[in-house]
N, CA, C and O atoms as a GROMACS GRO file, in nm:
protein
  308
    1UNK      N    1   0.085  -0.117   0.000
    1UNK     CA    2   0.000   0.000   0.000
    1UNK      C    3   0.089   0.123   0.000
    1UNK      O    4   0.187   0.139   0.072
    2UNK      N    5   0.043   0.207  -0.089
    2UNK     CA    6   0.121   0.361  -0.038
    2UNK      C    7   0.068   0.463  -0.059
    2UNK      O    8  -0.005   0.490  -0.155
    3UNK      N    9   0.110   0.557   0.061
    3UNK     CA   10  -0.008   0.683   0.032
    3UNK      C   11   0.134   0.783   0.019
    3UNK      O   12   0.252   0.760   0.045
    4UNK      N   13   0.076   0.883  -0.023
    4UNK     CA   14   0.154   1.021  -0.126
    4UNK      C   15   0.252   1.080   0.030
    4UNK      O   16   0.373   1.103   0.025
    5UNK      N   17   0.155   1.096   0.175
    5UNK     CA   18   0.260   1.181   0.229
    5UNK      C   19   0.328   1.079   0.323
    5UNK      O   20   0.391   1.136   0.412
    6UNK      N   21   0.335   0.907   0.329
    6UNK     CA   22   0.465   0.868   0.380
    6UNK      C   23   0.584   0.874   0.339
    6UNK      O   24   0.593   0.907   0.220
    7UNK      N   25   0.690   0.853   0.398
    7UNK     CA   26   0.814   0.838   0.333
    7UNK      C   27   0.831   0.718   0.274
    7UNK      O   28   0.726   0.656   0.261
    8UNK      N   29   0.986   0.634   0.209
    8UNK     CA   30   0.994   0.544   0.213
    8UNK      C   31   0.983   0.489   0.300
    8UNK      O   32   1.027   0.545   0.400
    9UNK      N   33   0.930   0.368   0.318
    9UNK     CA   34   0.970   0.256   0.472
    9UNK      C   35   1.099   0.164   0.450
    9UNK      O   36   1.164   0.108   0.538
   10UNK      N   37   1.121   0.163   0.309
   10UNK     CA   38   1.238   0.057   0.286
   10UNK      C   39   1.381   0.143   0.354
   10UNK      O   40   1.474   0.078   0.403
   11UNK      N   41   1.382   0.254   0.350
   11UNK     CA   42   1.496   0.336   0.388
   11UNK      C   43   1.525   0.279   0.542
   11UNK      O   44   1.627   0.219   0.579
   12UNK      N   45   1.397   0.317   0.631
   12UNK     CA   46   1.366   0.319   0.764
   12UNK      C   47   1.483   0.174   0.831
   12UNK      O   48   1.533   0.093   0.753
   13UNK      N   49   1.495   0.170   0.912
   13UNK     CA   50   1.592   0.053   1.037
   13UNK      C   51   1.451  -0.016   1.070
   13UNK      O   52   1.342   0.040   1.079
   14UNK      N   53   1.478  -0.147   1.087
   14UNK     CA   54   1.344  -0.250   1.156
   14UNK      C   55   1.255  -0.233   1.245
   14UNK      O   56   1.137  -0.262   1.259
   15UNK      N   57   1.373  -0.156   1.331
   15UNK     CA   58   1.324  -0.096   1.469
   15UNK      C   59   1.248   0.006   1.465
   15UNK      O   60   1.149   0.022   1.537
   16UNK      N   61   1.303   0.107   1.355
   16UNK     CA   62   1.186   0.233   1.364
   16UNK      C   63   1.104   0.221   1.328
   16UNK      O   64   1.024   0.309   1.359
   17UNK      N   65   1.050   0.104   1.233
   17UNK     CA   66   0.926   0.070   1.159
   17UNK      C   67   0.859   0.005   1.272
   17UNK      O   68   0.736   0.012   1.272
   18UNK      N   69   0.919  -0.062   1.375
   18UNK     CA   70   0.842  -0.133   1.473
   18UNK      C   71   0.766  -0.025   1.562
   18UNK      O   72   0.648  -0.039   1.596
   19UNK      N   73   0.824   0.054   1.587
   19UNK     CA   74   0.843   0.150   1.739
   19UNK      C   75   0.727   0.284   1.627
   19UNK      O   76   0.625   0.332   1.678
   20UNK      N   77   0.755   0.308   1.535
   20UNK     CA   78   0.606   0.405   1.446
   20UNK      C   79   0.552   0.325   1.466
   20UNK      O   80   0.454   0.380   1.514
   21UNK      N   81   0.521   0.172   1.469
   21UNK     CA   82   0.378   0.073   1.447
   21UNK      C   83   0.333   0.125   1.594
   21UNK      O   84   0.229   0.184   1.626
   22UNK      N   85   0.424   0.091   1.660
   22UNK     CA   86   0.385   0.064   1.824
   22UNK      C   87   0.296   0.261   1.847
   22UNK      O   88   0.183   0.276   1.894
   23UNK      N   89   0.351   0.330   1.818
   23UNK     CA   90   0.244   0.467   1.815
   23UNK      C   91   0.157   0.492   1.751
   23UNK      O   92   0.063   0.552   1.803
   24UNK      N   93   0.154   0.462   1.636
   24UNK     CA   94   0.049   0.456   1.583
   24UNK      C   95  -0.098   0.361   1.635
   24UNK      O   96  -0.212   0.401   1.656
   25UNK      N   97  -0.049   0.245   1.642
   25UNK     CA   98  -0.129   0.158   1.716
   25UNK      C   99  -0.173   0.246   1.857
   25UNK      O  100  -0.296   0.238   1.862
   26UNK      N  101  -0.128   0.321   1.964
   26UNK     CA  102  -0.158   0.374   2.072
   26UNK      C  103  -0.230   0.500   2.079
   26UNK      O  104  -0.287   0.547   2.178
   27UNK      N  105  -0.215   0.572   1.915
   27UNK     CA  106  -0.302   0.661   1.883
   27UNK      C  107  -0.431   0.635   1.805
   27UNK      O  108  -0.517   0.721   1.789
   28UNK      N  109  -0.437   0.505   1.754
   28UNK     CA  110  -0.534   0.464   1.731
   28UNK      C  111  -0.648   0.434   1.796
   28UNK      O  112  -0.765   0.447   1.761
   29UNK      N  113  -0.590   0.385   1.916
   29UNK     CA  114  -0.676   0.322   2.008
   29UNK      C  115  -0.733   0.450   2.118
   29UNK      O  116  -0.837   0.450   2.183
   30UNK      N  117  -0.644   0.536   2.113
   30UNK     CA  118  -0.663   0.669   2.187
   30UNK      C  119  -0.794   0.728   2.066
   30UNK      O  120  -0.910   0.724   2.108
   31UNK      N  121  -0.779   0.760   1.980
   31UNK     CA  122  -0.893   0.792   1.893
   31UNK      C  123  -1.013   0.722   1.893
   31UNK      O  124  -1.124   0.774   1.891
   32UNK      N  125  -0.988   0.607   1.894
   32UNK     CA  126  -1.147   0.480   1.887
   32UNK      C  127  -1.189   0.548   1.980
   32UNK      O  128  -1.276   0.625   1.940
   33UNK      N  129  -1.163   0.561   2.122
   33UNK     CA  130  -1.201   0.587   2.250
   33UNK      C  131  -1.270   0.725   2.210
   33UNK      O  132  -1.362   0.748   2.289
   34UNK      N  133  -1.259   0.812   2.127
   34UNK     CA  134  -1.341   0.975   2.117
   34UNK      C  135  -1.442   0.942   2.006
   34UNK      O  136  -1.556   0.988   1.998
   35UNK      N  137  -1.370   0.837   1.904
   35UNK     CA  138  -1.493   0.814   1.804
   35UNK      C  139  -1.488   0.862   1.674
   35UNK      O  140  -1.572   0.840   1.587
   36UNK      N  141  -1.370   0.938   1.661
   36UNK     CA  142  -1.364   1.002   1.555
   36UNK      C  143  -1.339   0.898   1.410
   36UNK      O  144  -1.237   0.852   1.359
   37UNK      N  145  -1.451   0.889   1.381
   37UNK     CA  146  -1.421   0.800   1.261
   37UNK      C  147  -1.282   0.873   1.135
   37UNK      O  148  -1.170   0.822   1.135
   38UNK      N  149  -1.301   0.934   1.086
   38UNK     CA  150  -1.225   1.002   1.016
   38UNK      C  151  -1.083   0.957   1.041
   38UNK      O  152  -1.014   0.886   0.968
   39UNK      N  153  -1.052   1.014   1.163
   39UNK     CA  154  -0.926   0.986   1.206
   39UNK      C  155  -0.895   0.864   1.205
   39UNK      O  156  -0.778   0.843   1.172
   40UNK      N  157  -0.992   0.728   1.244
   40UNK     CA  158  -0.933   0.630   1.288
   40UNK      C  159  -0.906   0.589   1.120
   40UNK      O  160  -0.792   0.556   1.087
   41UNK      N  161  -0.993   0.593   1.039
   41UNK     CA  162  -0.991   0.580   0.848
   41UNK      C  163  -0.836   0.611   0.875
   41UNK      O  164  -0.762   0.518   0.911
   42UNK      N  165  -0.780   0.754   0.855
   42UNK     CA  166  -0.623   0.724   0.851
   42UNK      C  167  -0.478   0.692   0.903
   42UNK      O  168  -0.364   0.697   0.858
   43UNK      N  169  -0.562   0.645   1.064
   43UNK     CA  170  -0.456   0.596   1.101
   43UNK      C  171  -0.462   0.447   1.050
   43UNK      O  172  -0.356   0.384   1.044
   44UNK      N  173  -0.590   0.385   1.011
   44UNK     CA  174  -0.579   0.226   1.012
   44UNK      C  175  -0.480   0.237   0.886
   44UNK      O  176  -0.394   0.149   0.881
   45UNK      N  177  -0.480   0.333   0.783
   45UNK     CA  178  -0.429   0.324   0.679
   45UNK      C  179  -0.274   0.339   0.717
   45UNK      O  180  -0.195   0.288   0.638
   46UNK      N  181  -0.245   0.378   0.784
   46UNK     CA  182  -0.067   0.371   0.807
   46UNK      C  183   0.003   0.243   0.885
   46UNK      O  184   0.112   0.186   0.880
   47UNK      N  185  -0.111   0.230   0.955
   47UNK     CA  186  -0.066   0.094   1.041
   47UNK      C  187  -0.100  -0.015   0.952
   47UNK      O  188  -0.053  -0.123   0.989
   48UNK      N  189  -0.173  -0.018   0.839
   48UNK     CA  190  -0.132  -0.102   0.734
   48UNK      C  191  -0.028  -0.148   0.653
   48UNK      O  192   0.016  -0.259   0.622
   49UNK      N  193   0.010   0.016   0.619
   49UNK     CA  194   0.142   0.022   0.546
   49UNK      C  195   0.231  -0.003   0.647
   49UNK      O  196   0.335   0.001   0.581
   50UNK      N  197   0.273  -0.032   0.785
   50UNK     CA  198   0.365  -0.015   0.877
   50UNK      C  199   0.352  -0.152   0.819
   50UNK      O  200   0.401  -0.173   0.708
   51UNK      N  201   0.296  -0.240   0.879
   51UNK     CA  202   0.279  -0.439   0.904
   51UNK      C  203   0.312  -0.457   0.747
   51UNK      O  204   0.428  -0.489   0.721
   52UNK      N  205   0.244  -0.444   0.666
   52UNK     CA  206   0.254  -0.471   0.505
   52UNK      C  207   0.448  -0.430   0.529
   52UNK      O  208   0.529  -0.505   0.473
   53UNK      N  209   0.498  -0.316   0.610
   53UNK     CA  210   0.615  -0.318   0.557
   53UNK      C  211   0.713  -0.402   0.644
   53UNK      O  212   0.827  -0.430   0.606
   54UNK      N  213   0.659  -0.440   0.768
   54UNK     CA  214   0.761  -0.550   0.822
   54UNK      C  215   0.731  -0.690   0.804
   54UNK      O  216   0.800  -0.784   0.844
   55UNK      N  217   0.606  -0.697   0.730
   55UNK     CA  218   0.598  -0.835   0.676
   55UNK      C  219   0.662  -0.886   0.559
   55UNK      O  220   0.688  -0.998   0.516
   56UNK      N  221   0.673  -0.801   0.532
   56UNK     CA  222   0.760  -0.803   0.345
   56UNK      C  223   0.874  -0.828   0.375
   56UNK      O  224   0.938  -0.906   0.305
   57UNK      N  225   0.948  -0.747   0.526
   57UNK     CA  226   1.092  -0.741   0.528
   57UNK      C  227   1.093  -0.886   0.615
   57UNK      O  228   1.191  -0.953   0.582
   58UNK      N  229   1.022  -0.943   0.703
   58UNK     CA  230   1.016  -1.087   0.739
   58UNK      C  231   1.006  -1.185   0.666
   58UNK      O  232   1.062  -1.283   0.716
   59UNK      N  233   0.925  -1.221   0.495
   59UNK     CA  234   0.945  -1.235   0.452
   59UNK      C  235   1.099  -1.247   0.321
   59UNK      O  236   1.128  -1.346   0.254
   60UNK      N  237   1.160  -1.130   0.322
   60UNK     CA  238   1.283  -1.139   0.295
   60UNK      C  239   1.405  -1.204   0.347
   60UNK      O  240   1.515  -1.249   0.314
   61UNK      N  241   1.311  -1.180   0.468
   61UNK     CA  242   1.470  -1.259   0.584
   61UNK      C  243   1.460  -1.382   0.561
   61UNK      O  244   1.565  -1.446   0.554
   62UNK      N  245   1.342  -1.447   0.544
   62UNK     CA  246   1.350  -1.631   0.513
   62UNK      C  247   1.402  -1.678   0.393
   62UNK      O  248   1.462  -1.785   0.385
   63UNK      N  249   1.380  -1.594   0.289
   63UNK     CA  250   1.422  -1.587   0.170
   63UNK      C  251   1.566  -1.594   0.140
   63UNK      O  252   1.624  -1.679   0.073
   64UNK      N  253   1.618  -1.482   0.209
   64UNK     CA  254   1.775  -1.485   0.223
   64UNK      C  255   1.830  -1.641   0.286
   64UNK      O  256   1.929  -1.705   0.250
   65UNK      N  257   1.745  -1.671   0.377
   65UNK     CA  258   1.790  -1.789   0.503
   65UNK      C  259   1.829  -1.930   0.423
   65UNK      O  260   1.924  -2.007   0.406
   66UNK      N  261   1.699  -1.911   0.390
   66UNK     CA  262   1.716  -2.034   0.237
   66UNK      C  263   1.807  -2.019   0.156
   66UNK      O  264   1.909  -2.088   0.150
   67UNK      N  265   1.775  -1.914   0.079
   67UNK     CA  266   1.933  -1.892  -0.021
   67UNK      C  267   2.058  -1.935   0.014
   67UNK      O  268   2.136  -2.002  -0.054
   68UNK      N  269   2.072  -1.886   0.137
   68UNK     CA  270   2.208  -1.957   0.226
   68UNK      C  271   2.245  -2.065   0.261
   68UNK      O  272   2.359  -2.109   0.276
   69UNK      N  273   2.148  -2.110   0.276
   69UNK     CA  274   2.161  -2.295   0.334
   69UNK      C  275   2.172  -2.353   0.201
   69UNK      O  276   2.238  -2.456   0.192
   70UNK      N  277   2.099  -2.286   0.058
   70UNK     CA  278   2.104  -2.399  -0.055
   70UNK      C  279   2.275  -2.363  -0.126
   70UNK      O  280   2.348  -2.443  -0.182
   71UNK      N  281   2.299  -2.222  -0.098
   71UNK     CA  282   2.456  -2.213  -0.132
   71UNK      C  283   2.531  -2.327  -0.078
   71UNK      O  284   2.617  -2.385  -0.144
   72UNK      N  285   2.497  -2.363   0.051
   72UNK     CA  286   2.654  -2.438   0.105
   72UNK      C  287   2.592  -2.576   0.074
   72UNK      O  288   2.616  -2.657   0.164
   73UNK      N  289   2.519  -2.625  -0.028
   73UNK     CA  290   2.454  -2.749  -0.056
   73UNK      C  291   2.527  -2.803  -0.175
   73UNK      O  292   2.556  -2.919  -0.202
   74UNK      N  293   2.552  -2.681  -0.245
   74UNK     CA  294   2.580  -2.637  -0.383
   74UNK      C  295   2.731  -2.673  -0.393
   74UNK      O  296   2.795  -2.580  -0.344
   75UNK      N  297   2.828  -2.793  -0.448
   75UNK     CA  298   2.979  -2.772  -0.425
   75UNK      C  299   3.003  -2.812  -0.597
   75UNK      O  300   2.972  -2.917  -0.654
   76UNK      N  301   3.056  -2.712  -0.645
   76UNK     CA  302   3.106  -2.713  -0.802
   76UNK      C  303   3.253  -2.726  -0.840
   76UNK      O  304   3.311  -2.662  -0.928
   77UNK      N  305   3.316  -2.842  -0.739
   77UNK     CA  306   3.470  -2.858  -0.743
   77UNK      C  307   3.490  -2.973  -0.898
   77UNK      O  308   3.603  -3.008  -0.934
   0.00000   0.00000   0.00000
């Protein structure tokens, strides 16, 4: 998903993508509590793009994991 005024997330460290989820999520829930629909519409939309972006990068990490284990499988002497 991407909307026009995030930044990249691929730039971002793991951690900061975790730790924006983790506020966002706490302002979300701070909003449900007043009701403001509106608001909660765009925060759900960032905390989408947050998970969509550490799932992709969790996904990558298994990807790599594999790659690695089938390299040292691989002997072309």
């Amino acid at each position: 998903m991407f909307h026009p005024l995030e930044k990249d997330l691929s730039e971002m460290k793991t951690v900061d993508v975790e730790q924006k989820l983790s506020e966002l999520n706490k302002k979300y829930y701070l909003a449900a509590r007043f009701g403001n629909q509106d608001l909660l519409t765009q925060l759900q939309t960032f905390v989408i793009i947050y998970r969509n972006e550490l799932s992709q990068r969790a996904i990558n990490m298994k990807f790599e994991e594999q790659d690695q284990d089938l390299d040292q499988l691989i002997n072309v002497d």
